[in-house]
N, C-alpha and C positions, 0 to 999 in steps of 0.2 A: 692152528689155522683151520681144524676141523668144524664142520657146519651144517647147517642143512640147507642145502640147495631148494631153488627157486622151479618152477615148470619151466620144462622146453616147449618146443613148439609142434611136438607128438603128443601133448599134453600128460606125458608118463612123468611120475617125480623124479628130479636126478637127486642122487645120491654122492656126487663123489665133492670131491674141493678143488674150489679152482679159484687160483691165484694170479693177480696180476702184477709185473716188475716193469716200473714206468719211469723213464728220466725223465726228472725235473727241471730241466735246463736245457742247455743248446744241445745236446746231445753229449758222445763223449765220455758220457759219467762213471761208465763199467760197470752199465748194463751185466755183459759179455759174461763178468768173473762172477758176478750173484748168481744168475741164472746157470753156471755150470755147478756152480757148489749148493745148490737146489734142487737140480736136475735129478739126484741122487733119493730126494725126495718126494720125484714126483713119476708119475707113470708116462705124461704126456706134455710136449713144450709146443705149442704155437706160435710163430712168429703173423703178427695179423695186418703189418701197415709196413708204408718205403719198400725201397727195392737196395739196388747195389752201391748206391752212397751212402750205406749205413752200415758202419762197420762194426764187426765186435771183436776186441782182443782176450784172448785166455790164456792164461800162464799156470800149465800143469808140469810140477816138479822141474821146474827151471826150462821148458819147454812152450815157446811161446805159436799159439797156433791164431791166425785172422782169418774172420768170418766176415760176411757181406751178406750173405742170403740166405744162410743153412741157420736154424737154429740152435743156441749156444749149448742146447742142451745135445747134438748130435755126441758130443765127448764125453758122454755120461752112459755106458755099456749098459742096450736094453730100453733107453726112453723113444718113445717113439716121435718123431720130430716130423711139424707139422708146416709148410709152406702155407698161408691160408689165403682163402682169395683177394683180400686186401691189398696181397703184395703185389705189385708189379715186378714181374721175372723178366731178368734177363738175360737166356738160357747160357750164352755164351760164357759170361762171370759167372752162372752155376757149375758148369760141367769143369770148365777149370777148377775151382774152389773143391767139385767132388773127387777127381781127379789129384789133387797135394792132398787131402785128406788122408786118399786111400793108402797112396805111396808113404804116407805117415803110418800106415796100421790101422788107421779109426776104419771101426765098422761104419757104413752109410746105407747100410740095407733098409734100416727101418727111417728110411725121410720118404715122406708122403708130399706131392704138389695139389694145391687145388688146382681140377677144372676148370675153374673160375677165374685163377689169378690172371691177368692180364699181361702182354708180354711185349718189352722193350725191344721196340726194331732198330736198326740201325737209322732209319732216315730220323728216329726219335732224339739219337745222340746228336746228330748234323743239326736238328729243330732246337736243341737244348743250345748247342755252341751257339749259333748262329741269330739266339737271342740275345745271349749271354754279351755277344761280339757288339750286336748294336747297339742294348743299355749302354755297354764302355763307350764304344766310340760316341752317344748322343750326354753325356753327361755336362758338357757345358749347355745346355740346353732346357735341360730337364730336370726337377728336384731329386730324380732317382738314378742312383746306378745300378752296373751289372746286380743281380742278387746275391752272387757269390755261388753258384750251383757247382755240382761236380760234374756236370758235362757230361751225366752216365746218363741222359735222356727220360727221368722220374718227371718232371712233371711235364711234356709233353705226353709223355705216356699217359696219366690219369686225367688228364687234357682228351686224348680220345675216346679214354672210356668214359668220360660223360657226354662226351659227342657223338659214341656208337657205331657210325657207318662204317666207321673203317680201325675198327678197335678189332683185334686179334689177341684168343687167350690162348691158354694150353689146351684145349681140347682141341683146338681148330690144327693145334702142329697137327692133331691126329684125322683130318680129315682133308685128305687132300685138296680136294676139289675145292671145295671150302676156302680154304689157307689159301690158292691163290686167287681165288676173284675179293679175301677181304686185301690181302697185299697190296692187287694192282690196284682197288680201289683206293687205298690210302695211297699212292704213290700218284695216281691220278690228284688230289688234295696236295700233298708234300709240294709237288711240283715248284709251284707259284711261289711258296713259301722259301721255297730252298734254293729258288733259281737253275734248278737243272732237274732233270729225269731221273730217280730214282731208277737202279737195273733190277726191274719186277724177277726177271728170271734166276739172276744171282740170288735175290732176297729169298724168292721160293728152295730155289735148292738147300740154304743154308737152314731157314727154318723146318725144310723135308728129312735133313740131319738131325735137326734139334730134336723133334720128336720122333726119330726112332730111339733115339740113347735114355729119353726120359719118358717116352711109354710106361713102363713096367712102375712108375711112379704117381704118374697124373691119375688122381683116384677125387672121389666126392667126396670133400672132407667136412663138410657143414655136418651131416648124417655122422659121418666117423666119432666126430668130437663130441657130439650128442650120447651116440652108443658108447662110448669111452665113461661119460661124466654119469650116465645113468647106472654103467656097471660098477660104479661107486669109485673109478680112478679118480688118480688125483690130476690136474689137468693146470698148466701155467701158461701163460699167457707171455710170451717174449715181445715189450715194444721194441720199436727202432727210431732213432731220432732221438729228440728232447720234447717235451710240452709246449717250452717259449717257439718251438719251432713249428708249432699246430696250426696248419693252413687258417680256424677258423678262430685261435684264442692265440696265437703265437703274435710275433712283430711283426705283422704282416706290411709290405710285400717280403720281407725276408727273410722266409719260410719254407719249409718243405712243400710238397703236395699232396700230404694227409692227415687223417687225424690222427697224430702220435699217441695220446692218450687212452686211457677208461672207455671212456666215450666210442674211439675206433674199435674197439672189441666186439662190440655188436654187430658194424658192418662186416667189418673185416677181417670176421672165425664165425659170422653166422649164428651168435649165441645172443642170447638175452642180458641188457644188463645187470639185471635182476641176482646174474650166475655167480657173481664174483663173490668169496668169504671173505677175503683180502687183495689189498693194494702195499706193493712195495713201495714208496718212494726211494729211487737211486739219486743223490749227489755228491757231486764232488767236495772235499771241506774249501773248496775256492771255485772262481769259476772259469769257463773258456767257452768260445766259440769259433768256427770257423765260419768262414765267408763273409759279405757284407751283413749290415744291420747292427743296429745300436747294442751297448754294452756299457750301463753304466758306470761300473766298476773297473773296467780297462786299466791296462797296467801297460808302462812302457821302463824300457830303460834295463840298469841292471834287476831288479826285483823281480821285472816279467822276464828273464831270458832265467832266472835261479829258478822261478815256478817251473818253468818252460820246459827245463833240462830236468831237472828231478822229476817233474811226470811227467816223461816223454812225450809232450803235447806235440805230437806232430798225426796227421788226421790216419787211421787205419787203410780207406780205403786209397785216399788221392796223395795223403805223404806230405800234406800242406801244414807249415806251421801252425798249430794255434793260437788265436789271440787269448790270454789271459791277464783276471783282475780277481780282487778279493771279492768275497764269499757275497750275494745279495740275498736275504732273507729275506726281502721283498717281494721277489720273482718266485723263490720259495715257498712262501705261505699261500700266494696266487695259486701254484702249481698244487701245491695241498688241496686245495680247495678245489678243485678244477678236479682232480683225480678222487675225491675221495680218499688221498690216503691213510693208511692204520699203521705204517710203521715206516721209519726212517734208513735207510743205507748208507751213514759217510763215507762216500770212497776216499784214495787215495791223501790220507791225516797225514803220512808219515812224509808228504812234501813240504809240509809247512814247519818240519823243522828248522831250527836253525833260526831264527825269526825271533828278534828280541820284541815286536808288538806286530800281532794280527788285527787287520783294519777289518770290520763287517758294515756292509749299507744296511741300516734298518730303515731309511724312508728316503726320499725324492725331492730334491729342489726343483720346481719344474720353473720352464720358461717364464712365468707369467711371477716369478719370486714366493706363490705359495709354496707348501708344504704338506706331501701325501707319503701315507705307509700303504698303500694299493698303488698296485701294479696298472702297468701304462700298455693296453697290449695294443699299439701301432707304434710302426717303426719311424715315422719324420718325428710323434711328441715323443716317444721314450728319446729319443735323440738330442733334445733339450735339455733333457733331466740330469742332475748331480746330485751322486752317491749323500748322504749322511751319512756319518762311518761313525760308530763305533769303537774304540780302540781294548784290546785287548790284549793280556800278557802272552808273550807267547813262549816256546820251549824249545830250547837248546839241545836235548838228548834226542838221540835219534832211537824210532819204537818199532823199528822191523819185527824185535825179535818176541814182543810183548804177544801174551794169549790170553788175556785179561785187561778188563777197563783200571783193573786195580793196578796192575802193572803200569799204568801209563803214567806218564809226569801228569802233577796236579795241574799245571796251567792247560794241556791239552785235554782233560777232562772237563777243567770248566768251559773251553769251548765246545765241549758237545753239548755241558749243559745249558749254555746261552742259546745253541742251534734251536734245541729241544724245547725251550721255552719261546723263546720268539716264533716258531714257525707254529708249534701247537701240535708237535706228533715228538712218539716217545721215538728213541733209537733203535733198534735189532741188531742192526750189524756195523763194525766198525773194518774196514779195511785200512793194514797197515803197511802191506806193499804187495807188489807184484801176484804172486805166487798165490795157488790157492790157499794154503794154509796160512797165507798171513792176512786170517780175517777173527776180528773176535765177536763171535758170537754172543749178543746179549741176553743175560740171563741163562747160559747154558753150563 
């Protein structure tokens, strides 16, 4: 993955390699477990978009540890782990999250916040509910329902910082004065919205906490990441979310409130797109999503509750079941193409045991009776559309224990190689369960 890097914006050449690990789908994909069995590889991990609905799970030596804001790589002794201004923080879910880490043993000394990142207030979670509550209750009325949000107040939040007036980051925990005329001024706005008065004095004190505990953290990391990649580190890039879930190419409306992608690294770590040598593409060998919004592939009945249980689809941060359905290469190849990516992640294979035929959507019935292999990125037409599936053998032996492609049953090999052909990106990495060592490395 080594390369030579593009100009920063010092105009000095960098030097180092920097990677990006992007899900391809609603989220969920396991991110979490790449990026920690990477981390190892690399000097520096960035997480650059979402805030604390986006969770990652890592499973070291039967030891299963859930992330929401810290980057995956903080469990990797020595990488320096990067909050970037992208993210929307909210200090409360960090300090808890830093807090069971510590009580774990994990070192957390080396996590940097940007001054930049913008930060989730409380009246943010009431604005998020409180929207949430009227889509539900107005859906006889209306084509759309709730979105399906996690109620953790992310797009209200990136909602104010493009509104400005009353947007609060981490530098402002540190200026007092500051921190409470943006407060009352955003509580003065809330108001109307929320039908009551925000308690500006409560909100001050609690944020006046926040940033004393994470002072010693909130540093300028635009600059850092720069000086990092120019002194030839290697520098990774942590998404959060999925692709299909990109405010501006996902199913829009039900979608996150950023750019999940390639594309978010620029705003969102302050680099050029130019920097990247590589693009991970992470997915799952099937798929899932939570909250509302269309999902071709859907699965109900017994078949989704056998996915459901064997990869513990239920969501890291909120605990909410997943919806899942077989594999769409559809959405895949879209998400390729959208990312840029150079190499393939299957996560969790070792679900789809057991399975005497794996169905895959290679194109789209859509409303109107034609027939497309491109992706539908709005959420009422993909909602029309039926899968075209595929049908493929599938394999009875279960492959936890396999460390080689060669190891694996033949009918599970040829599903990677139909992945690999149809999406148009070779594989890297296959994961075969839980655990970090149950991943096989391609070509290693």
């Amino acid at each position: 993955m080594a390369g030579t890097m593009g100009s920063s914006n010092s105009g000095h050449k960098t030097k180092g390699n920097a990677t990006a690990v992007i899900g391809m789908q609603w989220g969920d994909e396991g991110k979490g477990k790449l990026v920690d069995l990477l981390s190892a590889e690399h000097d520096v991990v960035v997480r650059y978009n979402g805030g604390a609905n986006a969770g990652h799970s890592v499973v070291i030596a039967g030891q299963r540890y859930a992330l929401h804001l810290i980057p995956a790589g903080i469990l990797s002794k020595g990488t320096l782990a990067v909050i970037g201004n992208g993210v929307v923080l909210d200090p409360d879910t960090l300090l808890k999250e830093l807090d069971t880490l510590q009580s774990r043993g994990v070192d957390t000394s080396n996590l940097v916040i940007s001054a930049n990142a913008h930060v989730v207030m409380p009246y943010h979670k009431d604005e998020d509910a409180a929207r949430e509550d009227t889509l539900k209750g107005g859906a006889g009325e209306s084509p759309l329902t709730e979105i399906g949000t996690t109620r953790r107040g992310i797009g209200p939040a990136y909602a104010d910082k493009v509104q400005r007036a009353a947007a609060v980051r981490a530098r402002d925990l540190l200026r007092p004065e500051l921190l409470r005329a943006r407060i009352a001024q955003a509580c003065r706005f809330k108001a109307p919205i929320l039908g009551k008065q925000p308690d500006v004095e409560a909100m001050v004190a609690t944020a006046t906490q926040w940033g004393q505990r994470l002072a010693p953290m909130i540093r300028e990391t635009t600059y850092l990441v720069h000086d990092q990649l120019r002194a030839g580190k290697r520098v990774m890039f942590e998404g959060a979310n999925g692709t299909l879930l990109d405010v501006d190419h996902g199913t829009f409306p039900y979608v996150t409130g950023s750019n999940t992608g390639t594309a978010g690294i620029a705003t969102g770590a302050g680099v050029p797109p130019t920097i990247l040598t590589s693009a991970i593409g992470v997915m799952k060998a099937y798929s899932s999503r939570v909250g509302s919004g269309p999902m071709p592939t859907e699965l109900s009945g017994d078949t989704a509750h056998r996915i459901r249980e064997r990869g513990r689809e239920y969501g890291t941060t909120t605990g909410r079941p997943r919806r899942v359905g077989w594999l769409d290469v559809v959405a895949l190849r879209y998400a390729a193409m959208l990312n840029g990516i150079t190499s393939l992640s299957v996560m969790l294979l070792d679900v789809l045991a057991g399975f005497d035929t794996i169905k895959v959507c290679t194109a789209y019935q859509l409303a109107d009776g034609s027939t497309t292999d491109r992706f539908v990125a709005d959420g009422p037409e993909l909602a029309g559309a039926k899968p075209v599936y595929t049908d493929l053998p599938g394999f009875m032996d279960e492959i936890g224990a396999a460390r080689s492609l060669a190891a694996l049953p033949k009918p599970a090999r040829a599903y990677l190689d139909f992945i690999q052909e149809k999406v148009g990106v070779s594989i890297g990495f296959v994961s075969i369960g839980p655990d970090r060592e149950q991943t096989i490395i391609v070509g290693a």
